[in-house]
Backbone as CSV, one residue per row, in Angstrom:
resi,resn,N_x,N_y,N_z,CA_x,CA_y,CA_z,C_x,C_y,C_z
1,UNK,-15.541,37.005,-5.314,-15.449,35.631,-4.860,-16.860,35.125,-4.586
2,UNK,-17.105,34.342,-5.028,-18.225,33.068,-4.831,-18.746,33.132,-3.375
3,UNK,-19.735,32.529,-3.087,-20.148,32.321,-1.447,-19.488,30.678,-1.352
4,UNK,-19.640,30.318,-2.169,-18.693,28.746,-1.926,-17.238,28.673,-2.287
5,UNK,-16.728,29.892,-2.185,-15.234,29.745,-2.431,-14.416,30.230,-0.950
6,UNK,-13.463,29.986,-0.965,-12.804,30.396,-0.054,-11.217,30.415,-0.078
7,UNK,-10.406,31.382,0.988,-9.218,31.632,0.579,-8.341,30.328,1.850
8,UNK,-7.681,29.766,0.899,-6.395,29.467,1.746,-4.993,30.012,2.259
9,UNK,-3.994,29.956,3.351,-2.879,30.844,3.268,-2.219,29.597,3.473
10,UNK,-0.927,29.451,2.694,0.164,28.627,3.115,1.091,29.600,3.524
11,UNK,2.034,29.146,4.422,3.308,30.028,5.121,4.579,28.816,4.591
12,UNK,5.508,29.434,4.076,6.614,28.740,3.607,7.501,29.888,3.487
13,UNK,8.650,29.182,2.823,10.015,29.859,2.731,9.744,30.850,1.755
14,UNK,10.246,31.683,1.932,10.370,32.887,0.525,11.001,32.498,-0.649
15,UNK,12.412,31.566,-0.370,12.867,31.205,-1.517,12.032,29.787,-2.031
16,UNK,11.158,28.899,-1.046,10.391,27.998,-2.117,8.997,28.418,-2.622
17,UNK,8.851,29.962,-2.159,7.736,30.703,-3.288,7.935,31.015,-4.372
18,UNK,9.402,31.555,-4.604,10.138,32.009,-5.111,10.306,31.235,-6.562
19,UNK,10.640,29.907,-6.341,10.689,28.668,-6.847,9.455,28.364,-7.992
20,UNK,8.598,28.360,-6.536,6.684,28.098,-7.335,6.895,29.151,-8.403
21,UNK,6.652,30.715,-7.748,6.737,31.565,-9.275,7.277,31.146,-10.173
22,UNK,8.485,30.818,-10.559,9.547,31.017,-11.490,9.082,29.652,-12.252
23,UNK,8.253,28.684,-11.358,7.712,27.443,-12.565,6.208,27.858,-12.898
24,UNK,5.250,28.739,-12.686,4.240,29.334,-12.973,5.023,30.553,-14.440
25,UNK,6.038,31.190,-14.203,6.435,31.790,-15.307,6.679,31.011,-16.017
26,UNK,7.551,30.238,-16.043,8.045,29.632,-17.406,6.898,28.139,-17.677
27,UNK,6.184,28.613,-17.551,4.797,27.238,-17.888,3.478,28.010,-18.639
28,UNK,3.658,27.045,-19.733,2.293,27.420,-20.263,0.809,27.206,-19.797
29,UNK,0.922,26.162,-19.221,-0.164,25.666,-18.590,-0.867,26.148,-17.858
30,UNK,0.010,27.089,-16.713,-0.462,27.971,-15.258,-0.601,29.353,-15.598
31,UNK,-1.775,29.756,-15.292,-1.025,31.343,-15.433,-1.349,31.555,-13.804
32,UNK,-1.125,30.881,-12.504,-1.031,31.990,-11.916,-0.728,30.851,-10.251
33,UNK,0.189,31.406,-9.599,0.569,30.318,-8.489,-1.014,29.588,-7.676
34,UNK,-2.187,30.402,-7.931,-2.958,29.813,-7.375,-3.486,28.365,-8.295
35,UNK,-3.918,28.550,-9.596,-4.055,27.185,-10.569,-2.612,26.131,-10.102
36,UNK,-1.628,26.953,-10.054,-0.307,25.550,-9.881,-0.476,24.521,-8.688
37,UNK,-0.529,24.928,-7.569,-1.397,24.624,-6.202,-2.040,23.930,-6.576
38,UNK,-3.384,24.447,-7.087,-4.819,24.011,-6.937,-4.779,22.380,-7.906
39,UNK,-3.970,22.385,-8.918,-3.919,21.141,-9.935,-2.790,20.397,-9.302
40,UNK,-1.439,21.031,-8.795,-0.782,19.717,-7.738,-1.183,19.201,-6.923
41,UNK,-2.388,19.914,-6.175,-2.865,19.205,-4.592,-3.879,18.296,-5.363
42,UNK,-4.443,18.226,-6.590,-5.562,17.727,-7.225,-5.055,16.284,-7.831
43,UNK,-4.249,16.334,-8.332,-2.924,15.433,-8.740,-2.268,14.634,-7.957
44,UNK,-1.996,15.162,-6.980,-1.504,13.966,-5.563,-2.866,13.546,-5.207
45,UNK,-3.719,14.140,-4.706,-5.200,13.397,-4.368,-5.422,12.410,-5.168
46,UNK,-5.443,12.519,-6.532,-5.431,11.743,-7.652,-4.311,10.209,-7.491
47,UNK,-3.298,10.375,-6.996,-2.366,9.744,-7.258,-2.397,9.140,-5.805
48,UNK,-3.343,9.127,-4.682,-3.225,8.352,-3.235,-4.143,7.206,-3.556
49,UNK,-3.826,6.388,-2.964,-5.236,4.770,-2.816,-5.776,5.227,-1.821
50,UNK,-6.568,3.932,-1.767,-7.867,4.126,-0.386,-6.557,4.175,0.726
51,UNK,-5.581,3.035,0.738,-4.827,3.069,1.844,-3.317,4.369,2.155
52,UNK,-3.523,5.044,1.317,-3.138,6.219,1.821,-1.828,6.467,0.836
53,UNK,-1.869,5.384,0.170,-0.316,5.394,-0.589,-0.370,5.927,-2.086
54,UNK,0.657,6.138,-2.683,0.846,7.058,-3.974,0.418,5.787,-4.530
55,UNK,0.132,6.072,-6.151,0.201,5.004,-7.371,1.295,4.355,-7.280
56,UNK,2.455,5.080,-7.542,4.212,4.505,-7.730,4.312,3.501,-6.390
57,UNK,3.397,3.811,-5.421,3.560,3.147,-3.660,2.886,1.660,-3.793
58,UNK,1.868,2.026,-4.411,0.769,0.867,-4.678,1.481,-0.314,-5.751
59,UNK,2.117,0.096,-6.695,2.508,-0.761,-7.386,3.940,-1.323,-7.538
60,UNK,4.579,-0.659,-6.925,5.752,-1.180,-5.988,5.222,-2.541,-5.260
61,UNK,3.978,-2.057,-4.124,3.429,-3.182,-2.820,3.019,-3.901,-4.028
62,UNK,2.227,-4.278,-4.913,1.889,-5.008,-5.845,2.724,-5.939,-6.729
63,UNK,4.002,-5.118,-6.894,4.988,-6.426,-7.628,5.707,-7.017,-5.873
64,UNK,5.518,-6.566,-5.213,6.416,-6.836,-3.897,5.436,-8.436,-3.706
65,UNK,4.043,-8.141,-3.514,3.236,-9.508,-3.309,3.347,-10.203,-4.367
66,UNK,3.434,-9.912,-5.332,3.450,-10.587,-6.410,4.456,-11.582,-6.510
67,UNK,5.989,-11.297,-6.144,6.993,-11.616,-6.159,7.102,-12.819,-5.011
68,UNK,6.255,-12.215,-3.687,6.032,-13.250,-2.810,5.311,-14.612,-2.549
69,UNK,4.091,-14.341,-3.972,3.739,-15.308,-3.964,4.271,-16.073,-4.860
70,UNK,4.955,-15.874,-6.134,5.909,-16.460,-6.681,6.882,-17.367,-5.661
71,UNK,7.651,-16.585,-4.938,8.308,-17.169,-3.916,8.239,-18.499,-2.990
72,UNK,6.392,-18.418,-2.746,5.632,-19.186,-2.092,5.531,-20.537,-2.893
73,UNK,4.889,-20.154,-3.945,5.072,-21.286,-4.868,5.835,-21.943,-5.039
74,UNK,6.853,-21.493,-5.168,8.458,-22.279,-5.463,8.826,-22.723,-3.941
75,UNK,8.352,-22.257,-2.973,8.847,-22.774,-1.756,7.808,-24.171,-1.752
76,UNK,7.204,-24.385,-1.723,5.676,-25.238,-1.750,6.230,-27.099,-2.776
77,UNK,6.589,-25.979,-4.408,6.938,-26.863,-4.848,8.172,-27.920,-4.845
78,UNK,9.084,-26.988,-3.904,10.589,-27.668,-3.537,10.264,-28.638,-2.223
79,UNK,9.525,-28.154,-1.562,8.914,-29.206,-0.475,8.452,-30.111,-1.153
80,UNK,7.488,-30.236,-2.002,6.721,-31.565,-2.838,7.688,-32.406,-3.150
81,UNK,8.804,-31.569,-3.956,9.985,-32.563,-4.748,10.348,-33.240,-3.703
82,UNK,10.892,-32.552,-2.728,11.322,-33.119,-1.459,10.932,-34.255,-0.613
83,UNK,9.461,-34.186,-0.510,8.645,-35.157,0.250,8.358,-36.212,-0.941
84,UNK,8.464,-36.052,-2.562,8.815,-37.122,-3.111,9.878,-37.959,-3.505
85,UNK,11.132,-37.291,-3.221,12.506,-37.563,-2.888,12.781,-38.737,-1.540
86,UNK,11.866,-38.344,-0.812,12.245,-38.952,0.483,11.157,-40.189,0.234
87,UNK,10.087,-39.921,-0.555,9.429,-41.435,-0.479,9.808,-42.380,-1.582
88,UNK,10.742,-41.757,-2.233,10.953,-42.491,-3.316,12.360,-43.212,-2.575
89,UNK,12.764,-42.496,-2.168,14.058,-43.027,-0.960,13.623,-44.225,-0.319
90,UNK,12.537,-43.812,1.127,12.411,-44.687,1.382,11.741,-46.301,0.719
91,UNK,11.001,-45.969,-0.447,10.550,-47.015,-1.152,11.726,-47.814,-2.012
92,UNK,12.967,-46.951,-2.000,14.517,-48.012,-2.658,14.905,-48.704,-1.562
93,UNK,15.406,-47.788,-0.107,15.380,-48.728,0.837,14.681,-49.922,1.485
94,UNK,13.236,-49.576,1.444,12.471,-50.753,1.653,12.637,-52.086,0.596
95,UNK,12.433,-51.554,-0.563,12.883,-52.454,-1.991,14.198,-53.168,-1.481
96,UNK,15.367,-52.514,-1.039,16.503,-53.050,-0.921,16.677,-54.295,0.267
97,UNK,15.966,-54.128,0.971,16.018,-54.570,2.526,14.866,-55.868,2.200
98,UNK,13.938,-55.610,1.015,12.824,-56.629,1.024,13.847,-57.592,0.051
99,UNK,14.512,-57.273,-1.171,15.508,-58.290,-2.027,16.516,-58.968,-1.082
100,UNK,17.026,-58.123,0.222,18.161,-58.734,0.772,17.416,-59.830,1.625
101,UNK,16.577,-59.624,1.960,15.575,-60.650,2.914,15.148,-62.199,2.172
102,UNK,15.025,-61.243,0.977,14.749,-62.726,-0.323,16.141,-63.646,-0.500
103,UNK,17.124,-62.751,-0.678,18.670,-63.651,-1.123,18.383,-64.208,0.731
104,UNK,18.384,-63.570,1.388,19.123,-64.237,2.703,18.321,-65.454,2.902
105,UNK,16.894,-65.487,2.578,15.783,-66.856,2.682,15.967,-67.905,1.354
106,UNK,16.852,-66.922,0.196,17.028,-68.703,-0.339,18.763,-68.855,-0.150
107,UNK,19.235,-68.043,0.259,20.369,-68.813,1.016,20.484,-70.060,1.973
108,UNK,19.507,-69.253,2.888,19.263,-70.080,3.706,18.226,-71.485,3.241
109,UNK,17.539,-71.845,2.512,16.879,-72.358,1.629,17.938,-73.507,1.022
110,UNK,18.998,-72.802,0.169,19.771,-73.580,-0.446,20.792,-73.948,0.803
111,UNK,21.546,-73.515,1.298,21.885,-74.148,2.288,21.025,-75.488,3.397
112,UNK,20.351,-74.895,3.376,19.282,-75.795,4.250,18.924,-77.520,3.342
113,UNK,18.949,-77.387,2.317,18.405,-78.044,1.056,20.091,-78.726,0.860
114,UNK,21.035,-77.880,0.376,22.416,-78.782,0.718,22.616,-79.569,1.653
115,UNK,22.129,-79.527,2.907,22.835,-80.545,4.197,21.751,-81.680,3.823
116,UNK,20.573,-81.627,3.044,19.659,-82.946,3.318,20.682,-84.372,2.755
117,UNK,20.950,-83.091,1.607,21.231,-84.492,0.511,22.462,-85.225,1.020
């Protein structure tokens, strides 16, 4: 052994050592429970963000914001419709109330204009 190497001990179940072996046997890749270890713990390291979460974690939170700001948008833009709904409202009502004001002044107009004669 190296002066920069050193041994680790994990303590676990016998039957999930048991386990590890039997996928170190039937794998070409490993020959030996210490490489299987050494490339899974290398592999999850691999697979954490800065904030502590897996890839699959990260991009989950990523369509999750994604989705929210979608959300946002459409909330934003249903308000707009809305606040142009209501001014377009009130600009029929005002319209309506300014024509009825007109008939009621030449009513009154023509009436007024009938009693001269």
């Amino acid at each position: 052994m190296d002066d920069d190497e050193t041994n680790f001990t994990v303590r676990m179940e016998k039957s999930k050592r048991d386990e590890w072996k039997e996928a170190v046997n039937s794998s070409e890749q490993f020959g030996s429970l210490s490489q299987l270890v050494r490339y899974s713990v290398d592999q999850q390291i691999g697979r954490m963000g800065e904030e502590g979460m897996s890839k699959e974690e990260k991009e989950i939170m990523d369509k999750m914001e994604a989705e929210n700001s979608r959300l946002r948008t459409l909330m934003e833009d249903m308000q707009e419709t809305m606040e142009e709904i209501q001014e377009s409202h009130l600009s029929t009502t005002e319209a309506e109330a300014l024509a009825h004001n007109q008939t009621q002044t030449l009513i009154q107009e023509f009436n007024h204009g009938g009693s001269d004669e």
